[in-house]
Residue, then its C-alpha position, 0 to 999 in steps of 0.5 A: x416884290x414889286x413897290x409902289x410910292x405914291x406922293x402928290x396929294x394935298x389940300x387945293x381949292x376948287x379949281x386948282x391942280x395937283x399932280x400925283x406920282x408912283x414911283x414903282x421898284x422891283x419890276x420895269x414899269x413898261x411890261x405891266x398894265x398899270x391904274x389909278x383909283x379913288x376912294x371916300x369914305x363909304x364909297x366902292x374904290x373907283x377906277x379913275x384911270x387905266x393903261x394897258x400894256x399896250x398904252x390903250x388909256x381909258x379915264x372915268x366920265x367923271x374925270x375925262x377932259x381934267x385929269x391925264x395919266x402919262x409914263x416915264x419909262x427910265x424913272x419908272x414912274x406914273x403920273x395922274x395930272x388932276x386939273x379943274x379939281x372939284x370937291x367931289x373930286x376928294x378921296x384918297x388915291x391908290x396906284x396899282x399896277x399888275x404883274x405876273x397874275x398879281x395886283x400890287x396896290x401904292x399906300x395911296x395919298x390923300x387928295x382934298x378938294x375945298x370949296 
């Protein structure tokens, strides 16, 4: 069974940075596609950022030049590095990640964003 725990959210003010973590368990983090969503109350969950297996990294217009998604391979962890933060920025964030036909899904962690 594969695990994702999430940790980093926080309350920031406008402007500040966080960095989220997703530490997964019960698989190697390199042999799956792996992704980073948000979501706010009565909003779709969105995609924020992806990487595929074979390290292609697509980011959302809304995020693109503030927020970076990077691998450690040997701790199996992901990160989503949040600069510039604005307050529609705020939403809880979910690590996902793929495996064998298999979406896994983290708790998510909340990030909000003063003004």
């Amino acid at each position: 069974q594969v695990q994702l725990v999430e940790s980093g959210g926080g309350l920031v003010q406008a402007g500040g940075s966080l960095r989220l973590s997703c530490v997964v368990s019960g698989s190697t983090l390199s042999s799956m596609p792996m992704g980073w969503y948000r979501q706010s109350p009565g909003k779709p969950r969105e995609l924020v950022a992806s990487t595929t297996r074979g390290g292609i990294i697509t980011y959302a217009d809304s995020v693109k030049g503030r927020f970076t998604t990077s691998r450690d391979n040997a701790k199996n962890t992901v990160y989503l590095q949040m600069n510039s933060l604005k307050p529609e920025d705020t939403a809880v964030y979910y690590c996902n990640a793929v495996q064998q036909a298999r979406i896994y899904w983290g708790q998510g962690t909340q990030v909000t964003v003063s003004s």
